[in-house]
N, C-alpha and C positions, 0 to 999 in steps of 0.2 A: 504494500500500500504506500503510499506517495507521501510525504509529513503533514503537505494540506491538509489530507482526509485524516490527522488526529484532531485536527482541530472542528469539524463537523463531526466524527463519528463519538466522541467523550463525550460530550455533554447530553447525547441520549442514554450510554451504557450506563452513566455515572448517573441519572434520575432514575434508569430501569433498575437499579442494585438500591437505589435508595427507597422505592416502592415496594420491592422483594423486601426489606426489610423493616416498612410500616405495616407490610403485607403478617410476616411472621407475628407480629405483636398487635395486629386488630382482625386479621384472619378476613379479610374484606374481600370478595370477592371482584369487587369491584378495581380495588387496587390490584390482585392479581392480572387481571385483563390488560388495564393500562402500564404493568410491568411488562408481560409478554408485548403489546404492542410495540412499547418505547424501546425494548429490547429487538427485536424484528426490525425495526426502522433504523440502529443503526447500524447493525448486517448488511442493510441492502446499502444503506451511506457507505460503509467499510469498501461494500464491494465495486459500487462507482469507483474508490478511487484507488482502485487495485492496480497495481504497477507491473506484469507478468514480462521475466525475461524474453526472448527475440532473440533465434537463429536469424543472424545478419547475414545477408549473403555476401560475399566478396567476391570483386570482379571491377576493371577498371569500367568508369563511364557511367557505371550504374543508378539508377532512378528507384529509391526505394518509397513504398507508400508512407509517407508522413501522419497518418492517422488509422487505426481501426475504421469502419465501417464499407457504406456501399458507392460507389458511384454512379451519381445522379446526370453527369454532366461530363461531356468528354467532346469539344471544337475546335475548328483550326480559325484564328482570329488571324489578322495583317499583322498583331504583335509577337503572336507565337500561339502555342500550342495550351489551351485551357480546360481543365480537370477540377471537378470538383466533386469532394466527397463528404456525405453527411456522416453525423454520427448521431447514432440515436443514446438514448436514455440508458441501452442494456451494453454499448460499446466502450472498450479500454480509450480514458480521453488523456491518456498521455501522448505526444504530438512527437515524432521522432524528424530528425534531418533527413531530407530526401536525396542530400549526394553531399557528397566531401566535398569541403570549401572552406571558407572563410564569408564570414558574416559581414556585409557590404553597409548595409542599414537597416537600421529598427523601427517604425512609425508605429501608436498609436490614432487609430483614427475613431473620433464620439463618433456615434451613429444612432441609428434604430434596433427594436429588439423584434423584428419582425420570424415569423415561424423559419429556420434555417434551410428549409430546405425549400421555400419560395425562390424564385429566380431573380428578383430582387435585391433578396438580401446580400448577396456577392456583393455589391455596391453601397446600399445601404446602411446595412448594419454596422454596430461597434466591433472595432478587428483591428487586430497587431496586424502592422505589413510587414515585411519579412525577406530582402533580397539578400541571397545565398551565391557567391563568386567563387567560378573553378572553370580552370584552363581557357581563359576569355568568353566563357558566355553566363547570365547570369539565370537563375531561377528564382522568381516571385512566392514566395507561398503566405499564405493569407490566413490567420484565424480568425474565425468570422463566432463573435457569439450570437445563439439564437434566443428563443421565445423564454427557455428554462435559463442559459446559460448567458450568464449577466458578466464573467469576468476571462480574459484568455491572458493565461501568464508565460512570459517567453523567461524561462532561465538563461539567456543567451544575451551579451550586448555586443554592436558593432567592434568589426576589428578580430572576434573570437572565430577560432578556427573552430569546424564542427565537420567528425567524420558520417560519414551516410551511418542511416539507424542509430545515434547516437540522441537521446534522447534533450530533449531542447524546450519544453513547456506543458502546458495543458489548460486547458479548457474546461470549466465547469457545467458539467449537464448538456443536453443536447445543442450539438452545436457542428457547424462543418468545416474544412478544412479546404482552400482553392488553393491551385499552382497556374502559376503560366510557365511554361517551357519551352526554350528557343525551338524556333523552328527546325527541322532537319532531325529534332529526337526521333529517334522508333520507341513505337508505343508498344506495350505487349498486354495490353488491356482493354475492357469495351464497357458502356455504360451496363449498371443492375450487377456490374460482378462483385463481391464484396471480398474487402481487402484485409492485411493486418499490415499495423504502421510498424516499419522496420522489418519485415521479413516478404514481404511481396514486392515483384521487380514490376514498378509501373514501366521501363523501357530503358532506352539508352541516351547518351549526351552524342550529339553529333560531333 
């Protein structure tokens, strides 16, 4: 689990042990109930923000998925090559580097908390922007928060080297993840396929 997720997931365990124990000394049934709820709610918190190792593949050039989930969104624009992938509520939202490089620039941008997987939100919503520099071409990647997901945190600042799959921020609660990538990448992917960040090869750097 991530350090975030102790700071969401104690303060339900620590009421759910504190009701199990008004529980023992008033035998309330009533406080039973709200122990096992409070207790179950922060299971599933824990489990949002579960952190699970990642078989990184190695190989030069490589284009790895920067987030869990599916891909909603996969075009060829005049600026390059755009991909975008949600992630829902039950997906790991630790956010990994999509290729080895060196971190170019950092931008938060305010925005809207519109549903993330609207086609919109790419644009509008609240998102770290995110340009990633290796061997003269750059990759854009975008944390975009959605409707649940109000905060996206980059552990990474300009200037910092970062190798592909090496993990670089997250995202709270449902939320999705865009790339642009120069033009000339090969893709080895199609929109509805769903992915894991850091161990899926979205293609290659030209």
């Amino acid at each position: 689990m991530t350090k975030e997720g102790l700071y969401f997931t104690l303060p339900f365990l620590i009421l759910a042990a504190a009701l199990f124990y008004l529980f023992h000394r008033t035998m309330s049934v009533a406080l039973l109930y709200a122990c096992i709820a409070l207790f179950y709610l922060g299971l599933l918190i824990a489990l949002f923000f579960r952190d699970p190792e990642r078989k990184v593949p190695r190989g030069e050039k490589l284009i790895l998925a920067p987030a869990d989930g599916k891909i909603i969104r996969l075009e060829n624009e005049d600026d390059g090559i755009s991909l975008s992938i949600f992630l829902s509520i039950y997906n790991v939202h630790v956010n990994r580097s999509p290729i080895q490089g060196r971190i170019r620039s950092l931008e938060f941008r305010p925005g809207r908390f519109r549903p993330a997987f609207r086609p919109e939100a790419r644009h509008q919503n609240q998102r770290n922007e995110i340009e990633i520099e290796a061997d003269r071409v750059m990759v854009k990647m975008n944390q975009v928060s959605g409707a649940i997901a109000r905060r996206a945190i980059c552990y990474k600042k300009p200037g910092d080297h970062v190798d592909a799959g090496e993990r670089i921020g997250l995202i709270r609660f449902g939320s999705r993840v865009d790339l642009l990538l120069p033009q000339g990448c090969a893709i080895d992917v199609i929109p509805g396929q769903r992915i894991l960040a850091g161990e899926t090869i979205i293609g290659r750097l030209p």
